[in-house]
N, C-alpha and C positions, 0 to 999 in steps of 0.2 A: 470334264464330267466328274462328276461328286465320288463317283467309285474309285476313283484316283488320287484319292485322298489320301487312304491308305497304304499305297508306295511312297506318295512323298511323304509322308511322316515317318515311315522305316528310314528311308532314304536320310533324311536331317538327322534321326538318330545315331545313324551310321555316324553323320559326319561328325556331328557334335561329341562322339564316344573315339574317334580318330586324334580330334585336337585334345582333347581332354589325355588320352594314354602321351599324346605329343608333347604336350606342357609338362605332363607329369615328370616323364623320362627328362626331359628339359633341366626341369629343375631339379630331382636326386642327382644325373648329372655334377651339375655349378655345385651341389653344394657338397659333394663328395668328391670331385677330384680337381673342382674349378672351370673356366674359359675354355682349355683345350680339349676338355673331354663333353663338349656338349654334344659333338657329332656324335659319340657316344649312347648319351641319353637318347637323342633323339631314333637313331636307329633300333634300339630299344622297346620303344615307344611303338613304333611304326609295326615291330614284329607281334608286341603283344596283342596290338590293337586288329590286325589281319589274322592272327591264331584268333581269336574269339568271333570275328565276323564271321571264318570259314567254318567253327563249329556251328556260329544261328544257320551261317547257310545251308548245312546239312541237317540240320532239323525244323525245315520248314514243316514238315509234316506231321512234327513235334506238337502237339496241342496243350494248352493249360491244363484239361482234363486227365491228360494222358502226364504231365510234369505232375500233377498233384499224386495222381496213383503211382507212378515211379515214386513218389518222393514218400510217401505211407511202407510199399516195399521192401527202400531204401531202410528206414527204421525198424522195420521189424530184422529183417536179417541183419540191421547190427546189433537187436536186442538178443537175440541167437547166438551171433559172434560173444557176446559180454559174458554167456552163459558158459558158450563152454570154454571161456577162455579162466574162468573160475575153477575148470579142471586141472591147471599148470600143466600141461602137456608138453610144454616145453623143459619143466624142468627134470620129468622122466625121459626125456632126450638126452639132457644132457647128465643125468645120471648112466644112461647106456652108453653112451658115447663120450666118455667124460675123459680119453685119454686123446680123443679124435679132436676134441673141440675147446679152440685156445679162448676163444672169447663169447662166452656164456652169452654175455649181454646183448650182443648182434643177432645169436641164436634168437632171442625170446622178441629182441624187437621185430627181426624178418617172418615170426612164426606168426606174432600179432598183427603186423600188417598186410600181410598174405592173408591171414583168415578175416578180419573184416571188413578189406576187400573182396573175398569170393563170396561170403556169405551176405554181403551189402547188395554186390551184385546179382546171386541169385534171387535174393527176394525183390529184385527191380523186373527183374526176367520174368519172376511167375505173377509178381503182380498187374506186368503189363497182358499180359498173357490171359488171366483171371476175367469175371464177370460181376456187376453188380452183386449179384446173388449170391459169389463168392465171398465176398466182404461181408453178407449180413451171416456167414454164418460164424467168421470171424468175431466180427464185432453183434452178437445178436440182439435182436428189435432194432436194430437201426438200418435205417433205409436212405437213400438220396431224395431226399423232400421234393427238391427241386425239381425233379423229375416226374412226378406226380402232376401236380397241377398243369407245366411246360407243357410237358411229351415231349418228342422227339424231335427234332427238327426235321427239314425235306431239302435234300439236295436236289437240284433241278439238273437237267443237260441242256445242249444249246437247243433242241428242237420245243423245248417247250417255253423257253424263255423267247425266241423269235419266233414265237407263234401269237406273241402278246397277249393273253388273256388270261394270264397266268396272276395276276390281280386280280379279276376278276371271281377268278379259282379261289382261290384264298380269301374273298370276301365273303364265302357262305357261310365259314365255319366249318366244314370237313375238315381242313387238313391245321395242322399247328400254324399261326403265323412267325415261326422261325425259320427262315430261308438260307440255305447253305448255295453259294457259288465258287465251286473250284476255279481257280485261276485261270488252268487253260480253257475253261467254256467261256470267258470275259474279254481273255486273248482273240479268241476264234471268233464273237461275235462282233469286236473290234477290227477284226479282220474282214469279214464280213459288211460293214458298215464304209470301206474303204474298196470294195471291189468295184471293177470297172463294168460288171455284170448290174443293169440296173433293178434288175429284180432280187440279185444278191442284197445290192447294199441297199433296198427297201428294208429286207426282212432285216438284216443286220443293225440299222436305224431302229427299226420298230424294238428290237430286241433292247437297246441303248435306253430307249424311251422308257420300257415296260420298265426296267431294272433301275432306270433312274426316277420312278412315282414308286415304289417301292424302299427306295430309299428314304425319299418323302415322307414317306406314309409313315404317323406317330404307333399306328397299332400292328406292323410289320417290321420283324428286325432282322435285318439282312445282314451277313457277313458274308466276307470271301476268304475262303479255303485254300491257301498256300501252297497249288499243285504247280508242275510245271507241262506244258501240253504236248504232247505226242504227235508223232507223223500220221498210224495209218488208224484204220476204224476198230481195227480189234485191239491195238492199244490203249486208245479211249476209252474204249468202253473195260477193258481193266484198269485205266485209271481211275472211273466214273466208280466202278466197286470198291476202288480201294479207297478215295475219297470217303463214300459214304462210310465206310468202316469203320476208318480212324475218326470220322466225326459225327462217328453213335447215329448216322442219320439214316431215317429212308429215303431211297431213291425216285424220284418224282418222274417218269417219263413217257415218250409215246412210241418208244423204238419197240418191236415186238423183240428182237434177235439180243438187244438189251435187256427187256425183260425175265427173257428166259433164264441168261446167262448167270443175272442176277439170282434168279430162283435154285439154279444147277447149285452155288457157289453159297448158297443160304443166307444172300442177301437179302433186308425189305425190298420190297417195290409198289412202288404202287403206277399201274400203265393204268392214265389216261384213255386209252383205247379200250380196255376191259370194262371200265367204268361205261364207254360210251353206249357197250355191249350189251351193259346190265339195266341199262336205262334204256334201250330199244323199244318201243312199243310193240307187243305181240301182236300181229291181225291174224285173227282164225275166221275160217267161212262160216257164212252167218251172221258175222258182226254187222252190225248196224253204229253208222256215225256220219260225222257234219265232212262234207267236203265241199271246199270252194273248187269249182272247175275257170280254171286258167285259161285254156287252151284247147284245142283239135289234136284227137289224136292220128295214128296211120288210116286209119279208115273214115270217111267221111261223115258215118255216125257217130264217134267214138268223140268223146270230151277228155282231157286228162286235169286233172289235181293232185297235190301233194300233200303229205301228212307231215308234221312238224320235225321228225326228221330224216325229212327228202324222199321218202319212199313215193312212186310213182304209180297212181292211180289210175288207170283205165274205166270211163264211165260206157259204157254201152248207151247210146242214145242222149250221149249228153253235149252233142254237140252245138244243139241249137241253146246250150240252156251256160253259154259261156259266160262269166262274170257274175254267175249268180252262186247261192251255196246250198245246196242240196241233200238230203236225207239219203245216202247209199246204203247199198248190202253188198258185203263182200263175197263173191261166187266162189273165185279160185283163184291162186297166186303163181307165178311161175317164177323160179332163181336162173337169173341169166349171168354173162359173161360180168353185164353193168349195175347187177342187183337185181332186186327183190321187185318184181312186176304185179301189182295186185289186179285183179278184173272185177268190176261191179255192176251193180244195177241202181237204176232208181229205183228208191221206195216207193211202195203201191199207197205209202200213206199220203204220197206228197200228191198235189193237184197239180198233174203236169201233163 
C-alpha cells in the first residue's frame, strides 16, 4: 500500500546513515592507526550510528514545527546568555575567591558553558511551551502566513476513516484538505483489514481503500503522524489528544466519550455526530410536506414513509395509497426506545 512508503524510506535512510558512520570509522581507522585498528573504526562507527538512531527514535513525536520553535528558543536564550555573559561574573568570582581558585581559566570556561547551556535550554522550554500569539508579541506584526490561508489540519481516528466517507467529507469544503493520521490508527486499521472476523476485515479493507484515494487525490494532503499504538480505549484516546496537540490539529471524530474528553482537556473537535445533530430536520405539528409511502404500517390502515434522514412516518389511512407520494400533515410525534415516531394525515388538498 502507498502509506507504506514512508516506513520504507526511514527504514533505507536508517540503512544508508549505518554504512556511511561504518565507512567512516573504517577509514579514520586505516589512516590513523592502520590494518589492526579497523575493528576499531568500525565499532566506533556502529556506536555513533545507534546513539543517533535512538535519539530519532525518541523523538518521533518531535515534529518540524515543533524543531523550528525549539530552534528560535534555542537562539534567543543564547542571545540572553551573550548578554549577561558581558557582565564578567566570573571574574568577580574569582576576585572573591581568588585564594580558593588555582585555575582562573577553568573557572570562566565551566561558568560560560553552564550558562549557555541553561539559558539555551530554557528558552527551548518556554518556546516549546509558548503559542503563536506568543511570538507575535515577541516579534510584533508578524504572524504565520501559512496558517492563514491552510488552517489547521484534522486528525481523523480509526472510526471515521473505516467508515469510508471520509472523502467524501472533505470534498464539500467544510473542513481543511490536510489530513493528519497518527500511526497507531494505520496500525489498527491494518489490523483490522487482516482479521479473521469477516465484517472486521470488510471495514478494515474499506478503511485501506478510503486512505489510499486520499492519498491519490492531488487536492488532499495526507500525512501520517509518528505515534506508536496503545493496548486499551482510554489510552487511545489520550493518544488521539496528544497527537492532535503536537500536530496543531483538530480532531476529526464520531466517538461521543472522545469528544467530550477532548472538550474537558481543551482540545478542538469537531464530532461528526453533533454535525449530524445540527443538520436533523425539525418536524413540528402542523407541518405539511411530500412523503413517499413505502410500506403498511401495524394497523391495517396505517401507510409508513421516511423522511431523508430515516425518521419513521406513520400515515393514517395511507395504506391503500402505497408506492405513491402524498401531501401529509404532521399530528403528533412520539420519542421511543428506536427514535423519533412521527403520526400524520393526508392532506384535505390531495384528491384521495
Amino acid at each position: 500500500m502507498g502509506l507504506t512508503r514512508t516506513n520504507t524510506s526511514i527504514n533505507v535512510a536508517r540503512a544508508l546513515y549505518v554504512l556511511i558512520c561504518l565507512l567512516s570509522g573504517l577509514t579514520v581507522a586505516f589512516y590513523a592507526g592502520g590494518s589492526d585498528y579497523l575493528w576499531v573504526g568500525a565499532v566506533c562507527g556502529m556506536l555513533l550510528a545507534s546513539f543517533f538512531i535512538l535519539v530519532e527514535n525518541l523523538m518521533k513525536q518531535f515534529t518540524l514545527r515543533g524543531f523550528s520553535t525549539a530552534t528560535f528558543g534555542l537562539l534567543v536564550g543564547l542571545f540572553c546568555a551573550w548578554l549577561v555573559s558581558l557582565v564578567n561574573i566570573p571574574d568577580l568570582i574569582i576576585i572573591l575567591f581568588d585564594d580558593l581558585i588555582r585555575q582562573p581559566e577553568a573557572v570562566v570556561l565551566g561558568f560560560n558553558v553552564a550558562l549557555f547551556a541553561s539559558l539555551g535550554f530554557l528558552g527551548i522550554i518556554l518556546a516549546l511551551r509558548g503559542s503563536k500569539d506568543e511570538f507575535a508579541l515577541i516579534i510584533p506584526y508578524v504572524r504565520f502566513r501559512q496558517d492563514a490561508p491552510a488552517g489547521r489540519p484534522v486528525l481523523v481516528d480509526v472510526d471515521i476513516v473505516v467508515d469510508g466517507r471520509l472523502e467524501e467529507l472533505l470534498a464539500t469544503g467544510f473542513l481543511e484538505k490536510t489530513v493528519v493520521v497518527p500511526r497507531f490508527v494505520l496500525t489498527e486499521i491494518e489490523e483490522m483489514a487482516r482479521s479473521n472476523s469477516v465484517a472486521i476485515r470488510a471495514r478494515g479493507q474499506r478503511g485501506i481503500d478510503c486512505l489510499d484515494h486520499l492519498k491519490q487525490s492531488s487536492e488532499i494532503r495526507l500525512t501520517i503522524h509518528d505515534s506508536d499504538g496503545l493496548a486499551s480505549e482510554e489510552e487511545r484516546a489520550a493518544k488521539l489528544l496528544a497527537a492532535a496537540t503536537v500536530a496543531g490539529a483538530k480532531l476529526l471524530t464520531s466517538s461521543e466519550a472522545v469528544a467530550k474528553l477532548a472538550r474537558i482537556q481543551g482540545v478542538d473537535v469537531l464530532n461528526v455526530a453533533d454535525l449530524a445533530r445540527a443538520m436533523k430536520q425539525e418536524i413540528l405539528i402542523g407541518q405539511s410536506m411530500e412523503l413517499e409511502i413505502v410500506k403498511e404500517g401495524k394497523e391495517e390502515h396505517q401507510g409508513v414513509g421516511y423522511t431523508e434522514d430515516g425518521v419513521m412516518i406513520v400515515v393514517n389511512q395511507g395504506s391503500r395509497l402505497i408506492g405513491t407520494t402524498q401531501q401529509v400533515i404532521v399530528m403528533s410525534t412520539i420519542e421511543t426506545s428506536n427514535g423519533l415516531i412521527i403520526f400524520s394525515e393526508i392532506s384535505q388538498d390531495e384528491g384521495v
